[in-house]
C-alpha positions as CSV (number, residue, x, y, z in Angstrom):
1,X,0.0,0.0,0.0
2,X,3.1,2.3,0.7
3,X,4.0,2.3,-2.9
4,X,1.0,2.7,-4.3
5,X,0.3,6.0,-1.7
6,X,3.8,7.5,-2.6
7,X,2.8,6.7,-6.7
8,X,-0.1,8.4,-6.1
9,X,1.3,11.6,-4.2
10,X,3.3,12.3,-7.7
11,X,-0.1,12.5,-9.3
12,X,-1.6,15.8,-9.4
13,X,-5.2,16.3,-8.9
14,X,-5.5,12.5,-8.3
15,X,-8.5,12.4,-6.4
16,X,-10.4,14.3,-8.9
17,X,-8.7,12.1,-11.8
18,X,-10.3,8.6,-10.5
19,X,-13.6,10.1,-9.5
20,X,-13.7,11.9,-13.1
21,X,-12.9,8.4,-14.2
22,X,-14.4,5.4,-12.0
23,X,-10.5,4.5,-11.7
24,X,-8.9,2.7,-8.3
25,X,-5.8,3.7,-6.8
26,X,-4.6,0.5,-8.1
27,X,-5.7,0.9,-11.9
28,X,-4.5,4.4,-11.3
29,X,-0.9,3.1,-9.9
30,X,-0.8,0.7,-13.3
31,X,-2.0,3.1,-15.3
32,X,0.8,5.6,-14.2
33,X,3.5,2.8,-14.4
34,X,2.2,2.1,-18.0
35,X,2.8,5.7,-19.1
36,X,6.4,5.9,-17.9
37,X,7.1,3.0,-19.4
38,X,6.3,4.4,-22.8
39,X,7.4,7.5,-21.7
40,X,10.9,6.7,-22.2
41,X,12.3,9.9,-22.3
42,X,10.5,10.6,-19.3
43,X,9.6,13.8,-20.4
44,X,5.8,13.2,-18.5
45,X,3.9,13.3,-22.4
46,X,3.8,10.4,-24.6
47,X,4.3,11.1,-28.6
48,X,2.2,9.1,-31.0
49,X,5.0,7.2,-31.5
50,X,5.3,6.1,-28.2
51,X,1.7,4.1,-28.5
52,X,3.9,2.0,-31.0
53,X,5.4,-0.1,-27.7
54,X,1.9,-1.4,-27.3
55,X,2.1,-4.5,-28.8
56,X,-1.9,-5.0,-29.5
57,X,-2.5,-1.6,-30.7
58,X,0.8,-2.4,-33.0
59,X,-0.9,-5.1,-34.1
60,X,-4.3,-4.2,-34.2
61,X,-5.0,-2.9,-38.1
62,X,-6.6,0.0,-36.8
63,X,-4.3,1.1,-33.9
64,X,-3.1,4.2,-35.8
65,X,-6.8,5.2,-35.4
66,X,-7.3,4.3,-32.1
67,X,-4.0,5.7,-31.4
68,X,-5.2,9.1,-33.2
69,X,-7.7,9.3,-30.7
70,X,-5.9,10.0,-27.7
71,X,-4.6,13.4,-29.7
72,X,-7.0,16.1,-30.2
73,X,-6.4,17.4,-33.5
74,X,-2.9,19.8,-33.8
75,X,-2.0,18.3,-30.5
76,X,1.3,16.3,-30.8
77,X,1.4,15.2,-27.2
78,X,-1.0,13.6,-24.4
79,X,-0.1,13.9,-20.9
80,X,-0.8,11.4,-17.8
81,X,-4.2,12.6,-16.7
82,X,-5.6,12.8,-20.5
83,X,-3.4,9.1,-21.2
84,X,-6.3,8.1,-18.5
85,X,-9.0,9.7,-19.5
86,X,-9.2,8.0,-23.0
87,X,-8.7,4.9,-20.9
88,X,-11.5,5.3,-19.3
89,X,-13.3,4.7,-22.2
90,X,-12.3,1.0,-21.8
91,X,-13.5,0.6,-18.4
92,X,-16.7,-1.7,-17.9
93,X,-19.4,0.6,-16.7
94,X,-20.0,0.0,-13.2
95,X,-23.7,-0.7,-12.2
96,X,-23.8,0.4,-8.4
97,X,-22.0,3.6,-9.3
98,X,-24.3,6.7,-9.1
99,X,-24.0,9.3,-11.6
100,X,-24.5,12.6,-10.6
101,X,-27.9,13.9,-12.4
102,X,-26.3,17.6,-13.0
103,X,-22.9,16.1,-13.5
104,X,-21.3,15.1,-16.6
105,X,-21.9,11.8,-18.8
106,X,-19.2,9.2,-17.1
107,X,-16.3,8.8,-19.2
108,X,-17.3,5.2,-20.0
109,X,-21.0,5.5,-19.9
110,X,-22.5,3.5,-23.4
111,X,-22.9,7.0,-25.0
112,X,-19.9,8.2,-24.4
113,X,-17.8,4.7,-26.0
114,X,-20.1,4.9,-28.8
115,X,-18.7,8.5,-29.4
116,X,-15.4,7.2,-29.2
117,X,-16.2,4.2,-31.5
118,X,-17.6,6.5,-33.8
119,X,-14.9,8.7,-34.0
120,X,-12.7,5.8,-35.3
121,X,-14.3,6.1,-38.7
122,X,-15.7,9.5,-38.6
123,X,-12.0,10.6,-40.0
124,X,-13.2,13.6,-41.4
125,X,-14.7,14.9,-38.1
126,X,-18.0,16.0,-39.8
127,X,-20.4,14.3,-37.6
128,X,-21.2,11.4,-40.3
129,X,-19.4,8.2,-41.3
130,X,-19.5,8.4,-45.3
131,X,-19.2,5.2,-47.6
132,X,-15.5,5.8,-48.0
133,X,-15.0,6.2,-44.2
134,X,-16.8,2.8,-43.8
135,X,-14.5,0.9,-46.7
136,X,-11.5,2.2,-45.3
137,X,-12.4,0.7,-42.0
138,X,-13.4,-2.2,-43.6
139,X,-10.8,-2.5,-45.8
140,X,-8.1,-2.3,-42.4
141,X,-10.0,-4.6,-40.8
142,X,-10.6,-7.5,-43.3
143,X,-7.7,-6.5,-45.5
144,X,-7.3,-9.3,-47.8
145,X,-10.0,-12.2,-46.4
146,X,-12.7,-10.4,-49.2
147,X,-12.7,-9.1,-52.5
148,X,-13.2,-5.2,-52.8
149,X,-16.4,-6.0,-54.4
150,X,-17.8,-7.6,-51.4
151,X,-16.2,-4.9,-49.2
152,X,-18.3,-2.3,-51.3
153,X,-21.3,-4.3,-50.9
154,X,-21.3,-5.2,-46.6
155,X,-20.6,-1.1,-46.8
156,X,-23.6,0.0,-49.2
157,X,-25.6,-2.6,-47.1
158,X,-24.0,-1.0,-44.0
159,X,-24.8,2.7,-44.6
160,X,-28.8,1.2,-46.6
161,X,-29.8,-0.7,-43.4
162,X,-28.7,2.5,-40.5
163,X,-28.7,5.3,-42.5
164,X,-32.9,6.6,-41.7
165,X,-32.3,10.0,-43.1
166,X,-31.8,8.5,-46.3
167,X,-28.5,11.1,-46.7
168,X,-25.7,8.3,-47.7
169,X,-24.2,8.5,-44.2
170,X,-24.2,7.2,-41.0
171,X,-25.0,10.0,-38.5
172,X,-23.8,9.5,-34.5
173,X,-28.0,9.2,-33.6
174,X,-28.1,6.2,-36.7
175,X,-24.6,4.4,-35.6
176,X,-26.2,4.4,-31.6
177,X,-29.4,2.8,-33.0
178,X,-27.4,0.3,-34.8
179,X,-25.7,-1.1,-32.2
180,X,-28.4,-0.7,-29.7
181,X,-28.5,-4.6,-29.0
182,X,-24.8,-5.0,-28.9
183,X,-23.0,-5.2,-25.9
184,X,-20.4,-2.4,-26.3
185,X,-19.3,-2.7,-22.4
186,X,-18.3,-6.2,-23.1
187,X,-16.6,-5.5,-26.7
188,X,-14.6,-2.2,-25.1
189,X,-12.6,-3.3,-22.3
190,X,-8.6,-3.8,-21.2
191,X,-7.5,-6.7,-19.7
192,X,-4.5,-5.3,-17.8
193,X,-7.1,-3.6,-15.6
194,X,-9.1,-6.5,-14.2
């Protein structure tokens, strides 16, 4: 417990950080030990870069998106307390934990890991995943297991069977209805943190 107290007392603002979050002092502790080992440097920011030390984003075929995501756009560096905010996106939602009414949506409330999902392959950042958004996701993911005519056709089928506004595009309020039967708590988590 000593050690993870005197990790802790480096972190400003901690407190705040894991109720903003939902985080322990232990996921905290990991999470902090996590970020200085990519931080080699130890400059106290990680560089996109630095994400490539991750072995599953390295492998994952769209980790440069996922790792895009923890940069707003024009930043080139994330520091501890935003490296665990985008965490928190992968944290199961817990269903004791009371949200306060006039507070903000928790971090890794359904809405808010759709929003994140979404940005993936909202690229563009216009509020809408277009047909060429879609095929380059699909085209990452599947890479060579399909033709490119079958990619065009699960992605016209796609962007047909959510898009209700009949605009050629997938809207945040379509992609939410989509997926309103999956289980996106299950589908975004980290292991390292259980």
């Amino acid at each position: 417990m000593g050690s993870t107290n005197s990790t802790l007392s480096k972190i400003p603002n901690v407190e705040e950080l894991m109720q903003e979050t939902g985080f322990t002092p232990a996921h905290i502790v990991r999470l902090y030990d996590r970020f200085e080992a990519l931080d080699k440097e130890g400059k106290g920011h990680l560089r996109p870069q630095d994400f490539g030390e991750i072995r599953e984003l390295a492998m994952n075929p769209i980790g440069d998106r996922i790792i895009a995501a923890f940069f707003s756009p024009g930043q080139e560096i994330v520091d501890f307390h935003s490296f665990v905010k985008i965490l928190a996106h992968f944290r199961p939602v817990e269903k004791k934990r009371p949200r306060d009414a006039g507070g903000p949506e928790l971090v890794n409330s359904r809405t808010s890991k759709l929003k994140f999902v979404f940005q993936l392959y909202d690229q563009d950042k216009d509020g809408k995943i277009s047909r060429r958004e879609l095929l380059q996701v699909l085209r990452a993911l599947l890479e060579s297991q399909v033709t490119e005519e079958q990619l065009e056709s699960v992605a016209d089928r796609a962007i047909q069977e959510a898009d209700t506004d009949q605009d050629q595009a997938i809207s945040f309020e379509e992609f939410r209805k989509t997926l309103e039967k999956v289980n996106i708590d299950h589908k975004m988590s980290i292991r390292f943190l259980r």
